[in-house]
SERODO-219344 format. One record per residue (C-alpha): x, y negated, z; residue number from 0. Coordinates in steps of 0.2 Angstrom, whole numbers, padded with zeros to 4 digits. Last residue first. Example, Ala and Ser with C-alpha at 12.3 -4.5 7.8 and 13.67 -1.06 7.14 Angstrom:
% SERODO-219344
x y z pos
0068 0005 0036 1
0062 0022 0039 0
***
This chain:
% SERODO-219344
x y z pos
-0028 -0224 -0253 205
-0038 -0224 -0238 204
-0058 -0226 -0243 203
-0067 -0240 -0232 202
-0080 -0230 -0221 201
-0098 -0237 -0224 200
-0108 -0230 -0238 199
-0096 -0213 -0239 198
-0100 -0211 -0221 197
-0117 -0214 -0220 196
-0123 -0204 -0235 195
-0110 -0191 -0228 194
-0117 -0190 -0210 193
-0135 -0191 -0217 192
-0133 -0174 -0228 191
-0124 -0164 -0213 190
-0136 -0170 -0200 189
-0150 -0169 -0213 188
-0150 -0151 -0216 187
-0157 -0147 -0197 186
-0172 -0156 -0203 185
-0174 -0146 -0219 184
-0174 -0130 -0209 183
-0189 -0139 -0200 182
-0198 -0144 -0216 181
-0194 -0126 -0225 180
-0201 -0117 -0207 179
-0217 -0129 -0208 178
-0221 -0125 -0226 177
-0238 -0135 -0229 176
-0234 -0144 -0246 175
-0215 -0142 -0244 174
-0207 -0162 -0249 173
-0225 -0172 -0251 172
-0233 -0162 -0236 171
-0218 -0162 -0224 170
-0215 -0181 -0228 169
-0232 -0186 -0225 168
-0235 -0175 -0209 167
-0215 -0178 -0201 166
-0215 -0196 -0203 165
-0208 -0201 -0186 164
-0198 -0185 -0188 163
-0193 -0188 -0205 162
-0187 -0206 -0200 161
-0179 -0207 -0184 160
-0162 -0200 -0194 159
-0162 -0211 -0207 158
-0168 -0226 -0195 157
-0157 -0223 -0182 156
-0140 -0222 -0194 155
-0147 -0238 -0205 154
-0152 -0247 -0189 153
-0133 -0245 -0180 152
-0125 -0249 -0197 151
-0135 -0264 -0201 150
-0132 -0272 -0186 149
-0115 -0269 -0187 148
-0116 -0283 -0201 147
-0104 -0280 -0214 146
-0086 -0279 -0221 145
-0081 -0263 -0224 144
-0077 -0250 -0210 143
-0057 -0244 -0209 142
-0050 -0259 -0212 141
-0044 -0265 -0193 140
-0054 -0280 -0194 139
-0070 -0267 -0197 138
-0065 -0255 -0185 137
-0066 -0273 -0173 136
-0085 -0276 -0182 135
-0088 -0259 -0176 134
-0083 -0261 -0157 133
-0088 -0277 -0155 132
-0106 -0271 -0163 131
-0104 -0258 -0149 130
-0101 -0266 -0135 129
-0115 -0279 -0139 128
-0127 -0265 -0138 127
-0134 -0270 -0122 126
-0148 -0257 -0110 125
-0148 -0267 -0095 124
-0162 -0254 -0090 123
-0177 -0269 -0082 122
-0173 -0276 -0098 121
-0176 -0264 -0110 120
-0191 -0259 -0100 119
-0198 -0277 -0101 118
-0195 -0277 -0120 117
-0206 -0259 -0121 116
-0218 -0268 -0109 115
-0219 -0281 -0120 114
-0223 -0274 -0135 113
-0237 -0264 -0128 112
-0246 -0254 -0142 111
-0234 -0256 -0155 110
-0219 -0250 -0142 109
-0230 -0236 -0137 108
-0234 -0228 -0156 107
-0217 -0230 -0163 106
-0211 -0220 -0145 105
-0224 -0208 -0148 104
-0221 -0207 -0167 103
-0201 -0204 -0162 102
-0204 -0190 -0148 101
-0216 -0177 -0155 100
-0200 -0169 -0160 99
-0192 -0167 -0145 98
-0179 -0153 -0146 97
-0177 -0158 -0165 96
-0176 -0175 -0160 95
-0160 -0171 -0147 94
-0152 -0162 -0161 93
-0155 -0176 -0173 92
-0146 -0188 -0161 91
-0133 -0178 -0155 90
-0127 -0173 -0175 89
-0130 -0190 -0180 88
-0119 -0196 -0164 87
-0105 -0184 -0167 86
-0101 -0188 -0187 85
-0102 -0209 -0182 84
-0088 -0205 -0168 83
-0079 -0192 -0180 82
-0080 -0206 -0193 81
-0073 -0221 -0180 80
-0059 -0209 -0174 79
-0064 -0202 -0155 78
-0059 -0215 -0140 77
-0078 -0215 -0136 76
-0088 -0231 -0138 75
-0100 -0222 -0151 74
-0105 -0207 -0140 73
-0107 -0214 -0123 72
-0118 -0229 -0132 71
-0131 -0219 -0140 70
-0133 -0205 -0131 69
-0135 -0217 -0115 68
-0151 -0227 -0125 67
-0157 -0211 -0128 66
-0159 -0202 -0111 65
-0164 -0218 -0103 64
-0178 -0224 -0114 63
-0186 -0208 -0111 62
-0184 -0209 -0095 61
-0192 -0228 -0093 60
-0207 -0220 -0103 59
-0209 -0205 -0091 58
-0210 -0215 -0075 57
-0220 -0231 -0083 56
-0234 -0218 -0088 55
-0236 -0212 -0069 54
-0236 -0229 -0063 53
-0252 -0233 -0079 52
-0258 -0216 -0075 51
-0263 -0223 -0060 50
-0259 -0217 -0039 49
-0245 -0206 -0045 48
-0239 -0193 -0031 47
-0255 -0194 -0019 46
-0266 -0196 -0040 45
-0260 -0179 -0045 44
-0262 -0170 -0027 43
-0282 -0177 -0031 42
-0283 -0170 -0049 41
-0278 -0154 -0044 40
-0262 -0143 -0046 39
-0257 -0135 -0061 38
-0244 -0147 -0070 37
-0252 -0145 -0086 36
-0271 -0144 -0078 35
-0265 -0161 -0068 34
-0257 -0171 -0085 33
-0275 -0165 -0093 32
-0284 -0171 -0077 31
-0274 -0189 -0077 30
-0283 -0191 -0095 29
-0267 -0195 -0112 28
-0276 -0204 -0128 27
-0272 -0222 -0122 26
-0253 -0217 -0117 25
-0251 -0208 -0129 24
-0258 -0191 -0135 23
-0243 -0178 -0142 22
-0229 -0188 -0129 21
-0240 -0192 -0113 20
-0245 -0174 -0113 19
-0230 -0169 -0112 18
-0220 -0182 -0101 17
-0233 -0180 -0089 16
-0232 -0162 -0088 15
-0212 -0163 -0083 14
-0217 -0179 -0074 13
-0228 -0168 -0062 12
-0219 -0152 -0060 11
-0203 -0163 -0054 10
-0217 -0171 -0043 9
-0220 -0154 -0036 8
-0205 -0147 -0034 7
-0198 -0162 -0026 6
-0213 -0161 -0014 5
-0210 -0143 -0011 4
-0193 -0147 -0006 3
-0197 -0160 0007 2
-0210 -0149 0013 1
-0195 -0135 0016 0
***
């Protein structure tokens, strides 16, 4: 029974960790806030996670983990190339629109300690070389033009990262202060990005 409630508890912790530590940042998030999320006291907090710096390091390591897998499960499937590129736009912008604070607080993190983003990285084994093989063989087979997969991967993340990351400007200049035309716009963009991408990259079949 203890051992259960101290699952419970911790499971309450990082889940109120991870949101305060998304909308404020590392710098801006105080161990009462995460404490008054997860309601226990300020004391039971500090027995699980003894700094917010270990606390910080939980939640940062698991977000790296749930998007790094996405990215790889879904591009190194046996799926045709397009439906592969089709899948992982619609994953990644569904997963954004569930966590939309997410890109500004991972832009945010990775320019406040570079090298503890790298570190994390590391620490994951997180390699995309599989992949780059994997586009650069579509590529030999003609069915992708001639590029670097490079490019690819950071043209996808970008046009799908951005109008989240940049959600205040972009919102304002696009709907002045609509939010539910901004968010229905967002869901748009998975059909809209999967055809820029694909008519960009996929070599037409005569």
């Amino acid at each position: 029974m203890n051992e259960i409630k101290k699952d419970n508890t911790e499971e309450k912790i990082l889940k109120a960790a991870r949101t305060i530590f998304v909308r404020k940042g590392m710098d801006g998030a105080r161990m009462q806030e995460i404490a008054d999320e997860a309601g226990i006291n300020k004391a039971l907090l500090h027995y699980y996670f003894r700094s917010k710096q270990k606390l910080f390091e939980a939640i940062f390591g698991n977000i790296i983990g749930q998007i790094f897998p996405n990215i790889t499960s879904v591009l190194l499937s046996d799926k045709p190339i397009d439906e592969k590129i089709g899948i992982f736009i619609e994953t990644y912008i569904d997963m954004l629109l569930q966590n939309p604070y997410l890109p500004a607080f991972m832009l945010k993190e990775i320019n406040r300690d570079s090298d503890f983003f790298e570190n994390t990285i590391k620490d994951r084994k997180i390699e995309l070389s599989s992949i780059f093989k994997m586009l650069e063989k579509e590529m030999e087979a003609g069915k992708l033009r001639k590029m670097n997969p490079r490019d690819i991967i950071a043209n996808l993340l970008s046009m799908c990262i951005f109008p989240f990351a940049a959600k205040p400007m972009l919102k304002l200049i696009l709907f002045g202060d609509n939010h539910q035309q901004y968010d229905q716009y967002l869901e748009q963009r998975k059909s809209t990005i999967k055809e820029f991408a694909l008519n960009s990259i996929m070599v037409k079949q005569s």
